[in-house]
C-alpha positions as CSV (number, residue, x, y, z in Angstrom):
1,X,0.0,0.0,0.0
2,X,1.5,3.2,-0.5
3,X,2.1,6.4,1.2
4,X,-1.0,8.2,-0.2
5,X,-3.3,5.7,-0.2
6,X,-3.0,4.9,3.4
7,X,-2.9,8.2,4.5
8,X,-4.6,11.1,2.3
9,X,-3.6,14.4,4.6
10,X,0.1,13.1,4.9
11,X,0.3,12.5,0.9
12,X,-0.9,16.0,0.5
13,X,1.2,17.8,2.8
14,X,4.0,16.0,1.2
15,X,3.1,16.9,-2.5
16,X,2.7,20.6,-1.1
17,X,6.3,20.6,1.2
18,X,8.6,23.2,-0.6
19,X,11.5,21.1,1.7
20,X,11.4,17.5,2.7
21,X,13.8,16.0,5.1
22,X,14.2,12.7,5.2
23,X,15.6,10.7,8.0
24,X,16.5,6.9,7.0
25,X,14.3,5.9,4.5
26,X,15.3,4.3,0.7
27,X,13.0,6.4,-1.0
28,X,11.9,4.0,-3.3
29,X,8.8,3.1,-5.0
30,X,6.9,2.1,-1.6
31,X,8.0,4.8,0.4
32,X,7.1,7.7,-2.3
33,X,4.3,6.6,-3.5
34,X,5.1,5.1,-6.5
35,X,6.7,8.0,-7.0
36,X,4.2,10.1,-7.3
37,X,4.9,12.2,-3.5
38,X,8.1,12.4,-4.1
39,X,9.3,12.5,-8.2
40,X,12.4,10.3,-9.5
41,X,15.3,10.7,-10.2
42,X,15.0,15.2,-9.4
43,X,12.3,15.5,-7.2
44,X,10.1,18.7,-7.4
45,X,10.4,19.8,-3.8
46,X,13.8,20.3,-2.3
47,X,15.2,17.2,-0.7
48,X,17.6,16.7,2.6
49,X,18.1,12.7,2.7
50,X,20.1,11.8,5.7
51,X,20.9,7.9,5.8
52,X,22.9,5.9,7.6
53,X,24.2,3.8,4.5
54,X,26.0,4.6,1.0
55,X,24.4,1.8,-0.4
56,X,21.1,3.3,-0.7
57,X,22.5,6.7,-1.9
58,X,21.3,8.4,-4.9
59,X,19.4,4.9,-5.9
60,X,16.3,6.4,-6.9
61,X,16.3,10.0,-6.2
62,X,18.8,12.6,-6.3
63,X,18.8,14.9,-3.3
64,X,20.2,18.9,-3.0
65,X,21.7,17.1,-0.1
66,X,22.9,13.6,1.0
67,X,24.5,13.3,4.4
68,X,25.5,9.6,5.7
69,X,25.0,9.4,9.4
70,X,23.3,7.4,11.8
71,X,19.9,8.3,12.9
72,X,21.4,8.7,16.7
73,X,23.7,10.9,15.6
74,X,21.7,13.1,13.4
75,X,18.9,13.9,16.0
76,X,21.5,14.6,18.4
77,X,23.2,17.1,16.3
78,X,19.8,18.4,15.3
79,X,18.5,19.1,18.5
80,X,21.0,21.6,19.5
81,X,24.2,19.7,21.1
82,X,26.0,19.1,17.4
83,X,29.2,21.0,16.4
84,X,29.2,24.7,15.9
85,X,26.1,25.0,18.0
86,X,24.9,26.5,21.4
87,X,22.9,24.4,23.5
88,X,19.9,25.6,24.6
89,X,18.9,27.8,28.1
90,X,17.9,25.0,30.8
91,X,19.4,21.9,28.0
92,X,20.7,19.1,30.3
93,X,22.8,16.9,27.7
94,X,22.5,12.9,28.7
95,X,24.6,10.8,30.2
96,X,26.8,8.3,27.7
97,X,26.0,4.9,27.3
98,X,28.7,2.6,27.5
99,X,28.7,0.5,24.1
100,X,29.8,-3.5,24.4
């Protein structure tokens, strides 16, 4: 089932976006709609693909900007904390996990 037929109000907001940024997905045939949201290979609206692989790069679509990073990573340094930017009044930042 695709994107717009499962949900009409996202479809439409998503044909309408000047900007979409996308966090993760392969935008492939499922995932735009047959591309019909989101237009192959240059899409109409302006496109931000961050995804944590190379393999899926430029496979379908071809973004204004491809960044490979983890999806961690890339809310972290959205929300404030990331390099080159000021946390914000009151911002506690979390404790690190240890990885094993």
């Amino acid at each position: 089932m695709s994107a717009s037929a499962s949900n009409p109000k996202l479809a439409a907001r998503v044909g309408n976006a000047d900007l979409i940024l996308a966090l993760g997905p392969r935008l492939g045939e499922m995932t735009t709609g047959g591309y019909t949201l989101i237009a192959a290979p240059v899409p109409r609206q302006r496109l931000i693909h961050i995804i944590p692989t190379r393999k899926s790069w430029a496979a379908c679509t071809r973004p204004k900007l491809m960044i490979n990073s983890g999806m961690p990573q890339a809310a972290r340094d959205a929300g404030g904390d990331g390099p080159g930017r000021q946390r914000r009044p009151g911002a506690t930042r979390s404790p690190k996990r240890k990885r094993n």
